[in-house]
TIKERO-40988 format. One record per residue: residue number from 0; x, y, z negated of N, C-alpha, C in turn. Coordinates in steps of 0.2 Angstrom, whole numbers, plus 5000, padded with zeros to 4 digits. Example, Ala and Ser with C-alpha at 12.3 -4.5 7.8 and 13.67 -1.06 7.14 Angstrom:
- seq/nxx/nyy/nzz/caxx/cayy/cazz/cxx/cyy/czz
- 0/5066/4972/4961/5062/4978/4961/5066/4984/4961
- 1/5064/4989/4965/5068/4995/4964/5064/5000/4961
***
This chain:
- seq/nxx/nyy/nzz/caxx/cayy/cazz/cxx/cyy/czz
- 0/5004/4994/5000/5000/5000/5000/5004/5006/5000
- 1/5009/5007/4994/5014/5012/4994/5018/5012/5001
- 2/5021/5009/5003/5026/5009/5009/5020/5010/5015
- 3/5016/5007/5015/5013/5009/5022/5009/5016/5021
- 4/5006/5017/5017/5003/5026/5019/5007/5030/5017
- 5/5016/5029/5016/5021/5035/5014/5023/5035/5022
- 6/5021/5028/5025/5024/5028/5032/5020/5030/5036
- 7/5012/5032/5035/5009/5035/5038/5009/5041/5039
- 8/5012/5044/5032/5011/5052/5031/5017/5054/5036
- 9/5023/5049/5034/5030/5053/5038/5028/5053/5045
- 10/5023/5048/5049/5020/5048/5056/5017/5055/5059
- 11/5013/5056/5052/5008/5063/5053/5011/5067/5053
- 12/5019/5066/5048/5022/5075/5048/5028/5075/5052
- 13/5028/5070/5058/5035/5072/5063/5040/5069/5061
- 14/5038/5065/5057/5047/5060/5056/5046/5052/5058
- 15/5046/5053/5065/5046/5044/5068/5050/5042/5067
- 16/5059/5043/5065/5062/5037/5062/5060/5035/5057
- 17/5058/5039/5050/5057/5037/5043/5051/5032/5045
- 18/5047/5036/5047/5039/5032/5049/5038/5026/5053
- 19/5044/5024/5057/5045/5018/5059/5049/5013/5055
- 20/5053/5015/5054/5058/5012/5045/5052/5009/5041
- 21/5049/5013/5040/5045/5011/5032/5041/5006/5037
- 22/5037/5004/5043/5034/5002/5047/5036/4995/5047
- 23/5042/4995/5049/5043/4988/5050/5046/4986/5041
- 24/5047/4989/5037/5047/4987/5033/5041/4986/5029
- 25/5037/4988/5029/5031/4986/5024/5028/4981/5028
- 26/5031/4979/5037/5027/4973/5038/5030/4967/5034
- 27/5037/4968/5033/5040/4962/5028/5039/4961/5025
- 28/5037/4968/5019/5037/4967/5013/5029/4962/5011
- 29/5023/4964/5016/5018/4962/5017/5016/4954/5017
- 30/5021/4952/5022/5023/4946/5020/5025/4943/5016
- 31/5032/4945/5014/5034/4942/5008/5029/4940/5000
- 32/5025/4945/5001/5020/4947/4995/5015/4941/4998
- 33/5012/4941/5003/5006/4933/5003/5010/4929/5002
- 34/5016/4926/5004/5018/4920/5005/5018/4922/4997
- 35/5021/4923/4992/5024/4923/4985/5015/4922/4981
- 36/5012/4927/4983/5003/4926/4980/5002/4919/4983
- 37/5002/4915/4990/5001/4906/4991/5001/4903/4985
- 38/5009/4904/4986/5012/4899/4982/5011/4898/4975
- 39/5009/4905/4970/5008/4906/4966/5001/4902/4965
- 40/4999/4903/4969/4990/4902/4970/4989/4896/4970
- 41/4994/4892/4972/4994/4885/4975/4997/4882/4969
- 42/5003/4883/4965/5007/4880/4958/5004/4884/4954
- 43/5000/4889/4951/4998/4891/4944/4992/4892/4947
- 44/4988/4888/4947/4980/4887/4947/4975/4891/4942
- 45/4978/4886/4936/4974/4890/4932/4976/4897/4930
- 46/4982/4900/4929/4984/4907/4928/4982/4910/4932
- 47/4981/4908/4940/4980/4913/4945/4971/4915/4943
- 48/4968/4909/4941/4960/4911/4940/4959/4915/4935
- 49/4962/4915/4930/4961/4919/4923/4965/4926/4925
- 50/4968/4926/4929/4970/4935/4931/4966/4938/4934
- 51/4959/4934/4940/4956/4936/4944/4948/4938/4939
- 52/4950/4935/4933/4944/4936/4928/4943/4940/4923
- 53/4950/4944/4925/4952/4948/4918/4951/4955/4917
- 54/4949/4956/4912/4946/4963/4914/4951/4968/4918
- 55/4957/4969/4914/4962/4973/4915/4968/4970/4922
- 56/4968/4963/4921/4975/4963/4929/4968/4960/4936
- 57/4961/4958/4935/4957/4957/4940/4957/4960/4944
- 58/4955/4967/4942/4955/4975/4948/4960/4975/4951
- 59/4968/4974/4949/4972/4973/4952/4972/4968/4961
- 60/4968/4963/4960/4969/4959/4966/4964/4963/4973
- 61/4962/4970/4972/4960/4974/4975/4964/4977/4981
- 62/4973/4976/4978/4978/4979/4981/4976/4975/4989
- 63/4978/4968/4987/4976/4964/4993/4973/4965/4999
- 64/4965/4970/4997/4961/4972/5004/4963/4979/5006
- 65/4965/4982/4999/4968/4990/5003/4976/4989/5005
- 66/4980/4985/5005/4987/4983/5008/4986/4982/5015
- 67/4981/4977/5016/4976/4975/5022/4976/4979/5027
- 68/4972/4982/5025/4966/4989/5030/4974/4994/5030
- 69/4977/4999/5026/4983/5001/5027/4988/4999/5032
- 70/4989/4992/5032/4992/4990/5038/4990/4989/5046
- 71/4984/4987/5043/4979/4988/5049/4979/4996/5052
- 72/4979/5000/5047/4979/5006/5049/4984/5008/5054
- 73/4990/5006/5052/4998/5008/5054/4999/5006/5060
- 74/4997/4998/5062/4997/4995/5068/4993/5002/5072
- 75/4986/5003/5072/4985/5007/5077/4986/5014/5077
- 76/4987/5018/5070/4992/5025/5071/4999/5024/5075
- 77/5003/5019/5073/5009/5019/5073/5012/5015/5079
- 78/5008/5011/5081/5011/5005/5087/5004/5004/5093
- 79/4999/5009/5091/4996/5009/5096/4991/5002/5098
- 80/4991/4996/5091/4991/4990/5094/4983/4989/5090
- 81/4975/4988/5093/4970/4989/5092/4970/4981/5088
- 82/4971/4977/5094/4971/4970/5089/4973/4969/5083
- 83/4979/4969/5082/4982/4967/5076/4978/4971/5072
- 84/4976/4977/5071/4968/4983/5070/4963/4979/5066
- 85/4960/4978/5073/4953/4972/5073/4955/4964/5068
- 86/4961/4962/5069/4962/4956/5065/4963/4957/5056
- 87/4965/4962/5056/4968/4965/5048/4962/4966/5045
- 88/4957/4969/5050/4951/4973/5049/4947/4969/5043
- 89/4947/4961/5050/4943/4957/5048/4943/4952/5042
- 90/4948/4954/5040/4954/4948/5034/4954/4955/5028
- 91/4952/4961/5029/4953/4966/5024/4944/4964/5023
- 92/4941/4965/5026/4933/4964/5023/4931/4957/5021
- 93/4932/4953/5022/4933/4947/5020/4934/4946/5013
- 94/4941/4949/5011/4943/4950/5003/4941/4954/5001
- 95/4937/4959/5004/4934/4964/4998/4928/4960/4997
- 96/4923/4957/5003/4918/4955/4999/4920/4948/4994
- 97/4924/4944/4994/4926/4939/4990/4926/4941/4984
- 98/4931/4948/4983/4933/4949/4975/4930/4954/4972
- 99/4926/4955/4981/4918/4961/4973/4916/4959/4971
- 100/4913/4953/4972/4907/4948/4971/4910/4946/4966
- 101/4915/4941/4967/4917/4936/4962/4921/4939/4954
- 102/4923/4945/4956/4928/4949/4950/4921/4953/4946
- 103/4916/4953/4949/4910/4961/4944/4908/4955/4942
- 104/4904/4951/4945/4900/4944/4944/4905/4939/4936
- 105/4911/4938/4937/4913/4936/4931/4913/4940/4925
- 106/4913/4947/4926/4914/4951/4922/4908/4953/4919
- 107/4904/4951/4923/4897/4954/4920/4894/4946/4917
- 108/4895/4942/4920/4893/4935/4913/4898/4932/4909
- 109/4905/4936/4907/4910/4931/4905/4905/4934/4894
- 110/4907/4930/4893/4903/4928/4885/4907/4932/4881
- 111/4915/4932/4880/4920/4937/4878/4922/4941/4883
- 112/4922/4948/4879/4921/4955/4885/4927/4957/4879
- 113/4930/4962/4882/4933/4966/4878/4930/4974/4877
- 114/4933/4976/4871/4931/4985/4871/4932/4989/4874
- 115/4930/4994/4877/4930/4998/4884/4935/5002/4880
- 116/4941/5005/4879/4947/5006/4878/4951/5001/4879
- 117/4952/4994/4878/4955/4988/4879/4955/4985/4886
- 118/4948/4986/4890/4944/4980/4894/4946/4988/4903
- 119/4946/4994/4902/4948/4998/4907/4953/5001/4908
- 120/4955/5003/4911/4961/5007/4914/4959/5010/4923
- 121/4965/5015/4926/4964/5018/4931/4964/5011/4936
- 122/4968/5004/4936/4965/5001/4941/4959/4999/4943
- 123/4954/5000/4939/4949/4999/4943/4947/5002/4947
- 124/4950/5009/4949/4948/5012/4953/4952/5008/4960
- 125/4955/5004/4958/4957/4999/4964/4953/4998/4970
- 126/4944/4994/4965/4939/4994/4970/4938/4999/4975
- 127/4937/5005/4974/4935/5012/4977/4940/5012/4983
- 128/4946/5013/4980/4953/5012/4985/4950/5007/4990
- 129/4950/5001/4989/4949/4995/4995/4944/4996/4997
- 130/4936/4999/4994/4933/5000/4998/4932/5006/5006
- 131/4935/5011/5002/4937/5017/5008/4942/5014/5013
- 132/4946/5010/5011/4950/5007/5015/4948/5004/5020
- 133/4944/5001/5017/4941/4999/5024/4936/5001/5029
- 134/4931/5007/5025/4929/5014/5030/4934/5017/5034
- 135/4941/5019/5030/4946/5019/5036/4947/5017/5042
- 136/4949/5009/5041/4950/5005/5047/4945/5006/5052
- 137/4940/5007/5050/4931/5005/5053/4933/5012/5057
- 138/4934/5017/5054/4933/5023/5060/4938/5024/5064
- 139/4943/5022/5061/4950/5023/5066/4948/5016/5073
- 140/4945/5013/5072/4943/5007/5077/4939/5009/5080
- 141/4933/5013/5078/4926/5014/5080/4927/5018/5088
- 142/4933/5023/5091/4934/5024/5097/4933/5021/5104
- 143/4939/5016/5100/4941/5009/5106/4935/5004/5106
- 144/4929/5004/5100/4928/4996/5102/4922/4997/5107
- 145/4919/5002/5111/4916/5003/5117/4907/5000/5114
- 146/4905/4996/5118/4898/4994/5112/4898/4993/5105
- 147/4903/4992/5101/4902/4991/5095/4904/4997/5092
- 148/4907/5003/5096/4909/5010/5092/4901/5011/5086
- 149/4895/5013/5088/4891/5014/5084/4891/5010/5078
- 150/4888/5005/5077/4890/5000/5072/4896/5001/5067
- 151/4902/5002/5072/4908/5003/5066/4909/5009/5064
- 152/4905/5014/5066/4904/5019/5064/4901/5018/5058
- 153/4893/5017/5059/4889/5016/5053/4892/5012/5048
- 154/4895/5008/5050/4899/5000/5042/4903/5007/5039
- 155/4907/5010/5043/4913/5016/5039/4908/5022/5034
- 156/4901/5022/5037/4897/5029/5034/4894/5024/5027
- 157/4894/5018/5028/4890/5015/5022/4895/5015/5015
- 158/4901/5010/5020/4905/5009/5015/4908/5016/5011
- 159/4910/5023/5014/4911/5027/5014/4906/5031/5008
- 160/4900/5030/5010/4897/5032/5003/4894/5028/4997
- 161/4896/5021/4998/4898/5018/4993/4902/5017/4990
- 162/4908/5019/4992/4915/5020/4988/4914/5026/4985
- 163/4910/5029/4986/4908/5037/4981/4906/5036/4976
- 164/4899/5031/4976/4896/5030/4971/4898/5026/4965
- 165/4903/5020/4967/4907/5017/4963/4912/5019/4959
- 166/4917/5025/4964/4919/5032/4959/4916/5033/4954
- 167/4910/5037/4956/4905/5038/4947/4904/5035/4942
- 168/4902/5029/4945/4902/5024/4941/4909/5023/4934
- 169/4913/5020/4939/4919/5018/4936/4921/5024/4933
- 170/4924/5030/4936/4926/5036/4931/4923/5039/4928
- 171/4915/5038/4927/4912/5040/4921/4915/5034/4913
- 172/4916/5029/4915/4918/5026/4909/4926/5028/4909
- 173/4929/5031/4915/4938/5031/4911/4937/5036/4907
- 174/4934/5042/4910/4934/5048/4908/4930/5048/4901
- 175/4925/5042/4902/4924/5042/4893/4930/5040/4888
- 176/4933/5034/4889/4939/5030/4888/4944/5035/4886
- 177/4945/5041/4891/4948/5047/4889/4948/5051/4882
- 178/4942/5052/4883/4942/5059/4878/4939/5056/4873
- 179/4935/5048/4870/4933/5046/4864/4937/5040/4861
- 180/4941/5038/4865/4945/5032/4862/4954/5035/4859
- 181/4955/5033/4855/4963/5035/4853/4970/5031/4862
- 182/4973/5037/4863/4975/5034/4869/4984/5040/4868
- 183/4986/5030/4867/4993/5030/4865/4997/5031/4873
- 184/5002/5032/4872/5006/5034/4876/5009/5027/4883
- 185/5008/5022/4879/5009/5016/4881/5001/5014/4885
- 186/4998/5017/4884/4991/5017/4887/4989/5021/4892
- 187/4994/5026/4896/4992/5031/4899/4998/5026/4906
- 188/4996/5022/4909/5001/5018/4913/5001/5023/4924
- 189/5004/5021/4925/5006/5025/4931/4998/5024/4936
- 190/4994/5016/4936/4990/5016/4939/4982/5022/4936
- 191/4986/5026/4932/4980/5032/4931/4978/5036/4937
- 192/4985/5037/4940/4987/5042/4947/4979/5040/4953
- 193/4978/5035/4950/4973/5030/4957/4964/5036/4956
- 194/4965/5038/4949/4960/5042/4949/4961/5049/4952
- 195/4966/5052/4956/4965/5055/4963/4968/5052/4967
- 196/4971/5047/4968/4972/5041/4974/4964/5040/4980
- 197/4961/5039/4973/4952/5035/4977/4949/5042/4978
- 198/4949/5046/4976/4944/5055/4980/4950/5056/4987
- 199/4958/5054/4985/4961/5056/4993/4960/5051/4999
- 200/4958/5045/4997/4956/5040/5002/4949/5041/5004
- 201/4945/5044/4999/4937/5045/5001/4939/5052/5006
- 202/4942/5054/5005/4943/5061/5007/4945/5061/5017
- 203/4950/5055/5017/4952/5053/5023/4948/5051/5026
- 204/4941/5045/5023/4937/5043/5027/4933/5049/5030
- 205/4930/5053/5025/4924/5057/5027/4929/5063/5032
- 206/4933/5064/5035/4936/5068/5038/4936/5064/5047
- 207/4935/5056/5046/4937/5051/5051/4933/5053/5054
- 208/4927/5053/5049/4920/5053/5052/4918/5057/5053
- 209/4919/5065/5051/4918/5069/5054/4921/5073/5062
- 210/4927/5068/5064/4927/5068/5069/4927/5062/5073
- 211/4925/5058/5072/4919/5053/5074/4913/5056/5078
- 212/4911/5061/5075/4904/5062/5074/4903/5065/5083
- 213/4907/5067/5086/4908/5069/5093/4903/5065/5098
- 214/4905/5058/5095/4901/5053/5101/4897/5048/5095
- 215/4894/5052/5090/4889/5047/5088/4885/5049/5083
- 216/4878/5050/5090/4874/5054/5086/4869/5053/5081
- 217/4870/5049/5077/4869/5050/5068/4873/5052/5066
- 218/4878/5052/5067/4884/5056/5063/4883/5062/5063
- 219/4880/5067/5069/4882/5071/5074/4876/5074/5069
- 220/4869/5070/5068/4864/5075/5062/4865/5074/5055
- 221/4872/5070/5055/4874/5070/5046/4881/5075/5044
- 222/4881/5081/5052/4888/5085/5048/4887/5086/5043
- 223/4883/5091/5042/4886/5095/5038/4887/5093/5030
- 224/4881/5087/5029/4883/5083/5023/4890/5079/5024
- 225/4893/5078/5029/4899/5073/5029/4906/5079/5028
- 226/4904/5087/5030/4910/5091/5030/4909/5094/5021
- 227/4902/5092/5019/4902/5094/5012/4905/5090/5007
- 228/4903/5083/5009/4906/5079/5004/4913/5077/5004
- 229/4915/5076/5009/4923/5077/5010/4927/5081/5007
- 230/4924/5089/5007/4926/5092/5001/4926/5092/4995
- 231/4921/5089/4994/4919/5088/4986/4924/5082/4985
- 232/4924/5076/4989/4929/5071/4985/4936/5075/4986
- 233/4939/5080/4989/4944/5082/4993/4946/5086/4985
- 234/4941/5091/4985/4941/5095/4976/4941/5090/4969
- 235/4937/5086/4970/4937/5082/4965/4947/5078/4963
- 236/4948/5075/4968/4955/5074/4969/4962/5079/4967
- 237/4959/5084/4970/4966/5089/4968/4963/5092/4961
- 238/4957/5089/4958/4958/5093/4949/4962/5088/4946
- 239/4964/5083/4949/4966/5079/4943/4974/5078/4946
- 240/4974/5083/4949/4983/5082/4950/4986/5087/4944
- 241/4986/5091/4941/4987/5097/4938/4987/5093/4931
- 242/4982/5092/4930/4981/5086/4924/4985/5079/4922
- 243/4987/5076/4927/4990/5069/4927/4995/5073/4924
- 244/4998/5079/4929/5006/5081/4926/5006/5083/4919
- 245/5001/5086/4917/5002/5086/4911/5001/5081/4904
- 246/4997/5078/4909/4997/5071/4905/5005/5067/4905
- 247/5009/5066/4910/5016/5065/4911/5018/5067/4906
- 248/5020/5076/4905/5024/5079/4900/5022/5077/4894
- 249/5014/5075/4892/5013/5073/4886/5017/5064/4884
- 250/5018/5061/4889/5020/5054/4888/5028/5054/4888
- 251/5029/5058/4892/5039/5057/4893/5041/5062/4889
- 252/5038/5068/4888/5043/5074/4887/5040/5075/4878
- 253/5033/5074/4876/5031/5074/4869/5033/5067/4865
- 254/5031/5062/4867/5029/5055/4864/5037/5053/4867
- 255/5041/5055/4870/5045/5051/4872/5046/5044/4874
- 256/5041/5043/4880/5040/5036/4880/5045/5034/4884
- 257/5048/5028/4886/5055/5026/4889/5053/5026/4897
- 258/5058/5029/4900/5058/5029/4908/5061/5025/4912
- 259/5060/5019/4913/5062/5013/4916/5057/5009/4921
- 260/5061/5005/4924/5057/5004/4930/5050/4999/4930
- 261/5045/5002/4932/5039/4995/4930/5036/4994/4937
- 262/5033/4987/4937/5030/4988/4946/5025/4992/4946
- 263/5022/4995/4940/5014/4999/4940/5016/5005/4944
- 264/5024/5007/4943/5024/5014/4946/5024/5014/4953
- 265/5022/5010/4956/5022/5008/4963/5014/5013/4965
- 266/5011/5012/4957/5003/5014/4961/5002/5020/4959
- 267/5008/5025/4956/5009/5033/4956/5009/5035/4963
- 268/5012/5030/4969/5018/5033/4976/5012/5034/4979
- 269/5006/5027/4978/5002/5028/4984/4998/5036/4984
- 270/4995/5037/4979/4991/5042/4978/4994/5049/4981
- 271/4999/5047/4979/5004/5057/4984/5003/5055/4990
- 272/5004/5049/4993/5006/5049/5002/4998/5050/5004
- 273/4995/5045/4999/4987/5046/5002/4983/5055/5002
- 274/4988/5059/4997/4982/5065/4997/4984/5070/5003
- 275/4991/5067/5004/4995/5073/5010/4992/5071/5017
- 276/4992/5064/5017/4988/5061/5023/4979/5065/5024
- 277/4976/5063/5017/4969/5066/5019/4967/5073/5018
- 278/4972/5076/5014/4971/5084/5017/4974/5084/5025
- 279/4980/5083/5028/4981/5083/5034/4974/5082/5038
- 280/4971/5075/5039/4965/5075/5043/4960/5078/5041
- 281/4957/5082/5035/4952/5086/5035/4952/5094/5038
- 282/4960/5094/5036/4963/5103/5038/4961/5101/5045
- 283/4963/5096/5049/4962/5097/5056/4955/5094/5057
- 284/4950/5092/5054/4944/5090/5056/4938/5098/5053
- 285/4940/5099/5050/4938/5106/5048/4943/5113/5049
- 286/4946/5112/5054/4948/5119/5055/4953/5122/5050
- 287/4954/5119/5045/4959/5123/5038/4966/5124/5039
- 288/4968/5129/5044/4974/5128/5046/4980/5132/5040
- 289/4975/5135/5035/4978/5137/5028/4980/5133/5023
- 290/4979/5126/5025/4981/5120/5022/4986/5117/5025
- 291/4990/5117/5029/4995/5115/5034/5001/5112/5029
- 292/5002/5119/5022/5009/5116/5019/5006/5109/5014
- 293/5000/5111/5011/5001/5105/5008/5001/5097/5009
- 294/4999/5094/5016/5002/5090/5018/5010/5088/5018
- 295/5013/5092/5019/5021/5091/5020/5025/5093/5014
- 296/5020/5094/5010/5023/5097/5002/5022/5089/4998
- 297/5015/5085/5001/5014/5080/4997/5020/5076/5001
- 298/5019/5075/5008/5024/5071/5012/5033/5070/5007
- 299/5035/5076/5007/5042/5075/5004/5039/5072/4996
- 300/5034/5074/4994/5034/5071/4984/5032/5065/4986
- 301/5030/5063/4991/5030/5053/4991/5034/5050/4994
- 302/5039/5056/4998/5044/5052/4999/5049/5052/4993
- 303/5049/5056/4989/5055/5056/4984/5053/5049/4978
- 304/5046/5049/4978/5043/5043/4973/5044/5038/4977
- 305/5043/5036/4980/5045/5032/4986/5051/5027/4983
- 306/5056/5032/4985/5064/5032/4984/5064/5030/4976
- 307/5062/5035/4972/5063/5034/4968/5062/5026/4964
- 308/5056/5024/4965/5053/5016/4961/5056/5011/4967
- 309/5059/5013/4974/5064/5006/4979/5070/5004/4974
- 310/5071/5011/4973/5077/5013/4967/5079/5008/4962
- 311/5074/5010/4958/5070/5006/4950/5070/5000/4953
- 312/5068/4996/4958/5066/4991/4959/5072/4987/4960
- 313/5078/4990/4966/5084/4988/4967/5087/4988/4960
- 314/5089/4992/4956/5094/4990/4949/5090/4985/4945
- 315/5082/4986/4944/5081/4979/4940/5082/4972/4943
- 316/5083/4971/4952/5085/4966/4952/5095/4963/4951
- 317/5097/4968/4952/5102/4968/4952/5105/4964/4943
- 318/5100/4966/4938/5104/4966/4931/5100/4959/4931
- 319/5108/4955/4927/5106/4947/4925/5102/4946/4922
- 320/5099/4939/4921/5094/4937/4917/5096/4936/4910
- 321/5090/4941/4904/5092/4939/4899/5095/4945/4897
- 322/5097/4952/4898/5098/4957/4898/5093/4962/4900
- 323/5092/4967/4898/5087/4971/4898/5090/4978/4898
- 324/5088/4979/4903/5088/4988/4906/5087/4993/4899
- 325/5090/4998/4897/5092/5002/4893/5087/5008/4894
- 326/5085/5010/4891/5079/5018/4891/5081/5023/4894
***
């Protein structure tokens, strides 16, 4: 997810070498990552199903459809290539509807629940993410598929305003989880970030389908709510940038909490490349050419985050087993 929409922004903002770097590398790393989940899935059976059940690491197997549709994406900004598009597409919807069903569905009959400070966190906004993700792909297709454009139009407006709805949902309870539960430093984890991640991916849909709406005429009498809403999730998104960083200085700079490398900070990277990319297509789908730097302002801050956790991730694997990284 991280590597493939930091490789879309660098696309958007003029850097084809970086943008095709991270391109052919996030199809490896894409790989390596199923094959490694197979295997897992195939030798720890029963572990795999108790994570997919759990309040706290289940949200996580969301990444799966939004890594998906991402890639998918990349194929057709980046390589031109509609099939491999249409294949990702159908392997991205697939997972999502398998682990909404079965992740809310266990969640909602398992007998031991935990307490909504214990049982949430920002990955639940996972779902949201993977939903818009895949109204992405839907729009970004919906050109080339000739009779089926209307249709993949509508699947991207449904899912599109469903992914909104799910938003309220879910961040009505963080935002409770916030401000009424005791919220230790150890609890403020980097997948918070995802709570403007999922307004900047809503934001890219409804900008899609704003210029979409050229050649489809439902769209075409749903502007104005499609150029309202897009701002509203687009505003919604940029309040909680301002806030997270403060929230940062309250974690590292007040409470002192250690700064070492964790895989969660993977899901800080997504959210920068995703808000730089969905301002970009709203600025051009609405005319906001007053908006121009901050796409390229976010573009450099997830390339440096970027950099930063491949970092983190190269020296933790570097240090032997049985020794532990120093704070």
């Amino acid at each position: 997810m991280a590597t493939g929409i930091v490789a879309v922004a660098a696309h958007l903002g003029h850097m084809p070498r970086v943008a095709g770097a991270l391109f052919k590398l996030n199809v490896a790393i894409y790989g390596a990552l199923v094959l490694l989940n197979a295997v897992r899935a195939a030798r720890h059976r029963r572990e795999f199903a108790a994570d997919l059940v759990d309040h706290l690491r289940g949200p996580g197997f969301f990444t799966w459809v939004a890594a998906t549709a991402v890639l998918g994406a990349q194929f057709i900004l980046q390589a031109g290539d509609y099939r491999a598009g249409q294949a990702l597409a159908v392997l991205a919807g697939a997972l999502w509807f398998a682990f909404t069903y079965l992740i809310f569905a266990a969640f909602t009959v398992k007998e031991q629940k935990p307490a909504l400070d214990q049982g949430i966190n920002g990955a639940w906004l996972l779902a949201v993410v993977a939903t818009q993700s895949i109204a992405v792909l839907a729009a970004l297709l919906a050109p080339q598929a000739g009779a089926q454009r209307l249709a993949l139009d509508f699947l991207a407006l449904s899912l599109w305003l469903f992914g909104g709805m799910l938003y309220i949902w879910m961040m009505t309870l963080i935002f409770y989880r916030y401000t009424f539960f005791r919220l230790a430093p150890g609890d403020l984890t980097p997948p918070y970030w995802i709570n403007m991640g999922a307004m900047a991916i809503s934001t890219l849909a409804g900008a899609l389908l704003v210029m979409n709406a050229a050649t489809a005429p439902f769209l075409q009498s749903l502007l104005p709510f499609l150029k309202g809403f897009t701002v509203f999730y687009w505003a919604a998104g940029t309040w909680w940038i301002p806030m997270l960083l403060v929230l940062g200085v309250w974690r590292y700079g007040i409470k002192r909490f250690p700064l070492r490398y964790d895989p969660l900070y993977w899901g800080a990277v997504f959210p920068l490349g995703m808000y730089g990319v969905g301002t970009h297509e709203m600025a051009l789908a609405l005319g906001l050419d007053f908006l121009a730097v901050v796409p390229r302002a976010f573009l450099w801050a997830a390339l440096l985050a970027w950099g930063a956790a491949f970092a983190g991730w190269a020296a933790a694997m570097l240090i032997r087993p049985g020794r532990r990284p120093r704070g």
